[in-house]
Biotite code that builds the C-alpha atoms (Angstrom):
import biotite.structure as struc

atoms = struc.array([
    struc.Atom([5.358, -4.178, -5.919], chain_id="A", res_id=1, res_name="UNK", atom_name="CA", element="C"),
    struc.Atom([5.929, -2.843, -2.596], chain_id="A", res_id=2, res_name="UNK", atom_name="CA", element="C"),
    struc.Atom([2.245, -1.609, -2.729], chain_id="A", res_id=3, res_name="UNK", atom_name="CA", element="C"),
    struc.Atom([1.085, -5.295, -3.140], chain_id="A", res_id=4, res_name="UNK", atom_name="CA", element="C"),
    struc.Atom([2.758, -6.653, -0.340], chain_id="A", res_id=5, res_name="UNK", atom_name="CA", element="C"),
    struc.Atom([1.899, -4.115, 2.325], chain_id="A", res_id=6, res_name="UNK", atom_name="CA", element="C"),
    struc.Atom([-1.532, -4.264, 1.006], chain_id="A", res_id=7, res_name="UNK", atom_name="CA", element="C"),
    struc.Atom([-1.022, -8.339, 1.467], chain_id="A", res_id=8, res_name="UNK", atom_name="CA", element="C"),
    struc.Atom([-0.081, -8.188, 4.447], chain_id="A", res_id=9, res_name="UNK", atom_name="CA", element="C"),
    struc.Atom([-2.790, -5.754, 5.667], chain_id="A", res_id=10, res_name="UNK", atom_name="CA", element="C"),
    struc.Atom([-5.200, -8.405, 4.646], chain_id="A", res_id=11, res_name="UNK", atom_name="CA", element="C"),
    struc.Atom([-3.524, -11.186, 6.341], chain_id="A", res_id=12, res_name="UNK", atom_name="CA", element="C"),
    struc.Atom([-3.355, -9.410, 9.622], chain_id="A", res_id=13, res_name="UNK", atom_name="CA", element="C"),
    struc.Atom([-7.281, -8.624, 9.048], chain_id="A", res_id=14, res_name="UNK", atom_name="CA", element="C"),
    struc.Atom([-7.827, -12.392, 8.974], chain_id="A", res_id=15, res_name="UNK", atom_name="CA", element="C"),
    struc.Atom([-5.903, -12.870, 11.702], chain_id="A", res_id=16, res_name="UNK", atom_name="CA", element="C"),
    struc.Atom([-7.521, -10.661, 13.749], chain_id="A", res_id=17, res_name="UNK", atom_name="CA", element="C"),
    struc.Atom([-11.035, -12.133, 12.489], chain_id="A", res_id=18, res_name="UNK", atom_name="CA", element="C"),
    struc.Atom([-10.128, -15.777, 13.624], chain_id="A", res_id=19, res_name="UNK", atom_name="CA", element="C"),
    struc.Atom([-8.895, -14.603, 16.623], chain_id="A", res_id=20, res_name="UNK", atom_name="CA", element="C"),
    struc.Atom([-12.338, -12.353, 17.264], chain_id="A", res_id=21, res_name="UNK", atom_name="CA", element="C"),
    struc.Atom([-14.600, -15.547, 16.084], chain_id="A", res_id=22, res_name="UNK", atom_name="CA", element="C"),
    struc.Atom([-12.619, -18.060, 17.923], chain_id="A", res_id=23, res_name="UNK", atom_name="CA", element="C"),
    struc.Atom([-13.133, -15.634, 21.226], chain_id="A", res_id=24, res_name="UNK", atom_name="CA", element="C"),
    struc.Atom([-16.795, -15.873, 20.439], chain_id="A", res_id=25, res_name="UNK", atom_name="CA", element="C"),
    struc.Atom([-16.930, -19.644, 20.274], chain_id="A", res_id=26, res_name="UNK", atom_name="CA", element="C"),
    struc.Atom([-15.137, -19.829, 23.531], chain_id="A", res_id=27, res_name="UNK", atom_name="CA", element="C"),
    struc.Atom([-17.744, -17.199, 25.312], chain_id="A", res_id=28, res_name="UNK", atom_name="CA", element="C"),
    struc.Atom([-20.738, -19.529, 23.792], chain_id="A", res_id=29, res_name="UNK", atom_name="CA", element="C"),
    struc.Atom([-19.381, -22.347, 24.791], chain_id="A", res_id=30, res_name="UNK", atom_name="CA", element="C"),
    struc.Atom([-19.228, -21.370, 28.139], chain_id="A", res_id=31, res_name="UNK", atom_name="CA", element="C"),
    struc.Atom([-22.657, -19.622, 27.853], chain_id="A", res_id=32, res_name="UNK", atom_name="CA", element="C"),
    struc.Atom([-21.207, -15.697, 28.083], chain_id="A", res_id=33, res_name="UNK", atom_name="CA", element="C"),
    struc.Atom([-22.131, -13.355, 25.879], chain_id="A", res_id=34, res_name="UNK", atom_name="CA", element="C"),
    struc.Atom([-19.864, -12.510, 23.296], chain_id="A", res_id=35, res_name="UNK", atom_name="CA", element="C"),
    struc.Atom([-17.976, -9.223, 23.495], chain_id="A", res_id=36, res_name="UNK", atom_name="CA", element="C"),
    struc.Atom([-19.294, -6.908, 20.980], chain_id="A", res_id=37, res_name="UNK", atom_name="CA", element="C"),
    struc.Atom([-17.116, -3.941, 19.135], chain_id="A", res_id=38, res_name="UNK", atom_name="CA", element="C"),
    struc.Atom([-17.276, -2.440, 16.296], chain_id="A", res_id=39, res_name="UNK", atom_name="CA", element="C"),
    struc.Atom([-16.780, -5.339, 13.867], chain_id="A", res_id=40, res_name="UNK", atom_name="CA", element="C"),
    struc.Atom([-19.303, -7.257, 15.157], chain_id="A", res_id=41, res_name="UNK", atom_name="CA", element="C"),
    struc.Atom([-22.182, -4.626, 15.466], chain_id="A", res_id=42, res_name="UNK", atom_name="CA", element="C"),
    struc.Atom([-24.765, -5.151, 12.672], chain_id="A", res_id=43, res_name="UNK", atom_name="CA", element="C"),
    struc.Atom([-24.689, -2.578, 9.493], chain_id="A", res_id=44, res_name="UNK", atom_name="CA", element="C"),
    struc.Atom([-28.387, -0.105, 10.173], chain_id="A", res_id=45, res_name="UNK", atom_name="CA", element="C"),
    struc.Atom([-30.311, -0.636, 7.545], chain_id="A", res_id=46, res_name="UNK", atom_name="CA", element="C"),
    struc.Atom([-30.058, 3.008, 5.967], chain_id="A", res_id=47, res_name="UNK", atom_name="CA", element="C"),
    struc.Atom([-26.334, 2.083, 4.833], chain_id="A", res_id=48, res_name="UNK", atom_name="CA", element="C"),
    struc.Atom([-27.577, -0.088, 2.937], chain_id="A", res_id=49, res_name="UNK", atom_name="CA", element="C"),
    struc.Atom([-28.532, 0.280, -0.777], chain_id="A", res_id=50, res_name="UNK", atom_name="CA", element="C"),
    struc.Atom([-31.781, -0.413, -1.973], chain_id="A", res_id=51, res_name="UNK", atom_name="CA", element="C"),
    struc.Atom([-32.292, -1.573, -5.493], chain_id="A", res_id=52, res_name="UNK", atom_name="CA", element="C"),
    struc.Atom([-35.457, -0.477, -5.713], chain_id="A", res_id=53, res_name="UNK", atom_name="CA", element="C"),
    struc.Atom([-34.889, 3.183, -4.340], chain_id="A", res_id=54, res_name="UNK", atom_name="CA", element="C"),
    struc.Atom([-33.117, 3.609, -7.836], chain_id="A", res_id=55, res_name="UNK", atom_name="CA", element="C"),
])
């Protein structure tokens, strides 16, 4: 049970970390700076992903 709630509360500081990150963006747009980019923000390159067709 212990498991659970460390994995629960992994999650929830994840999401608190995201709203913090996008409300930090919304700010920077709204005064017309460019958002801050790191890691979570970067796009995935297109060879991670999987291709369905590949097989």
């Amino acid at each position: 049970m212990s498991k659970d709630l460390s994995r629960e509360e992994r999650l929830a500081a994840q999401l608190r970390a995201n709203l913090k990150r996008r409300k930090a963006q919304k700010k920077a747009l709204a005064h017309g700076d460019a958002p801050h980019e790191d890691a979570d923000s970067r796009p995935i390159p297109p060879a991670l992903f999987k291709n369905d067709d590949e097989g």
